[in-house]
N, C-alpha and C positions, 0 to 999 in steps of 0.2 A: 737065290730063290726068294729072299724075302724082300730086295728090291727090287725083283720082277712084282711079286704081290703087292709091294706098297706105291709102287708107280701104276699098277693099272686099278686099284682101289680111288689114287687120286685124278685118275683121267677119268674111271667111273661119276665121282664126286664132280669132276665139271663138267660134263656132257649133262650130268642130271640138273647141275644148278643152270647152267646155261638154257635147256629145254623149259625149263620152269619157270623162269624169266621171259624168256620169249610167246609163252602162252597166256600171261599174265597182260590184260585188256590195261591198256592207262582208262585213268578214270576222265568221268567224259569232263570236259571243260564245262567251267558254268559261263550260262548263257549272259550275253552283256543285255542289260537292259536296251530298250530302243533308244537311239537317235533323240534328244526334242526337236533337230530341226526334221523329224522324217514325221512331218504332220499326215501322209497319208498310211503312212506306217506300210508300205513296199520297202522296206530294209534300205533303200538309199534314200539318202538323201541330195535336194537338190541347191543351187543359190536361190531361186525362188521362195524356197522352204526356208533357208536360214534365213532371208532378210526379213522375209512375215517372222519367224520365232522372234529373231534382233527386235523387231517393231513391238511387238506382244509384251515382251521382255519391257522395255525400253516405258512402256505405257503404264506398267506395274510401277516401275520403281519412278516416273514422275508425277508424284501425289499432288503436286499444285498446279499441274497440265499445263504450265510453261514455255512448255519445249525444250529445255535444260530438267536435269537430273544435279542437284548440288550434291556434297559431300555428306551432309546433313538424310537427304532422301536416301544417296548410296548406303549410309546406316543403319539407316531403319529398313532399307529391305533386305541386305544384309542379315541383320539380328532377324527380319521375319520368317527367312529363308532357315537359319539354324535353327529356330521355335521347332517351327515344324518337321525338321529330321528331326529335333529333340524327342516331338510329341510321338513322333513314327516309329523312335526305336530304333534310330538310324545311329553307326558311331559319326560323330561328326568330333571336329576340331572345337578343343577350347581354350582360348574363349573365340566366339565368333570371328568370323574372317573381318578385317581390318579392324580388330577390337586396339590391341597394342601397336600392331606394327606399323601404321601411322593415318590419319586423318578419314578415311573413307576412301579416298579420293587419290588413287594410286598415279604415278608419272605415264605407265599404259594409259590408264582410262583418260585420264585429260592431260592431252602430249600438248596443248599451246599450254597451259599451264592454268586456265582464267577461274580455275576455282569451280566448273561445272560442264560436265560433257553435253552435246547437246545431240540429237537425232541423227544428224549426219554423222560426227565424230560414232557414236555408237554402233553405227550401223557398219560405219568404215571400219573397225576393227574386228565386228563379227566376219565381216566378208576377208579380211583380211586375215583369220584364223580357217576358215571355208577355205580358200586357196591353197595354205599352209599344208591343209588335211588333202585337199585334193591332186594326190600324188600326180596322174596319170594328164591335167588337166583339162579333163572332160564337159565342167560343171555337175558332175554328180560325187558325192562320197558314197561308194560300198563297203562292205563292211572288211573286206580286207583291208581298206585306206583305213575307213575308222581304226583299226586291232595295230595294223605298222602305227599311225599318229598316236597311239594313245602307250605304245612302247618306249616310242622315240622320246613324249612326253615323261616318261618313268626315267628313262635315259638322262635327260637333260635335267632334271630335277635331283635325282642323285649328286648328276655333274655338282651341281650350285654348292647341294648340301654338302661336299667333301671337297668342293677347293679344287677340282680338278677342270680344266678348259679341254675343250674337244679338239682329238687331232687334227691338225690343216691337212687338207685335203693333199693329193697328189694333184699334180698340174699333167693335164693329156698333152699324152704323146703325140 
């Protein structure tokens, strides 16, 4: 008798936890801020839209209108960029982004090597991260593309920080 009552007290006990859990709403996701390249703010974004942001971008950080961006400029808008998530209240990384880990002027940003990216280069790796994101290859990024790229970026960044390489794919059949 009493492991009849203590077996149906503990099927009682999961049916109730079970019920209670499944009534229980997940909490809603927070919302990603916009896109900057979704300048008309329609939730996608398009290449049009990145290469105006790339250009805008690109105008900010060359202070002597040039046409090159040196190592020296990548710094200083850099450090102006942390100020102001500083001043915002934002957590940001310290010390600013290329503060120690080397020059400004990362082997990405200037792939010939000449000490200063200039408009094309710049614009060529915006569009070539725009690609990266644009799973489906439409010319537009949606926000499911942005949500998968910006996973897969968490993914790959783990990778680095723990020494581990991505599985080789399988070869089709």
């Amino acid at each position: 008798m009493r492991k009849t009552v203590l077996t149906l007290m503990l099927a009682a006990s999961a049916i109730t936890s079970a019920a209670s859990n499944a009534q229980t709403a997940p909490a809603p996701a927070t919302p990603r801020p916009p896109m900057r390249q979704d300048a008309n703010h329609d939730g996608v974004a398009t290449r049009a839209e990145a290469i105006a942001q790339a250009d805008a971008r690109f105008a900010q950080m060359d202070t002597d209108h040039d046409g090159r961006v040196t190592a020296g400029e990548m710094r200083a808008y850099r450090a102006a960029v942390h100020d102001r998530m500083v001043a915002s209240g934002r957590d940001v990384p310290v010390p600013p982004p290329g503060g120690r880990k080397h020059d400004g002027m990362g082997r990405r940003m200037d792939p010939n090597g000449d000490g200063s990216v200039t408009r094309e280069e710049f614009a060529a790796r915006a569009l070539k991260r725009f690609d990266r994101m644009d799973a489906n290859h439409d010319g537009t990024i949606d926000p499911t593309e942005r949500a998968n790229a910006a996973e897969m970026r968490h993914i790959d960044r783990r990778e680095r920080r723990d020494g581990a390489t991505s599985p080789t794919p399988m070869p089709a059949q």
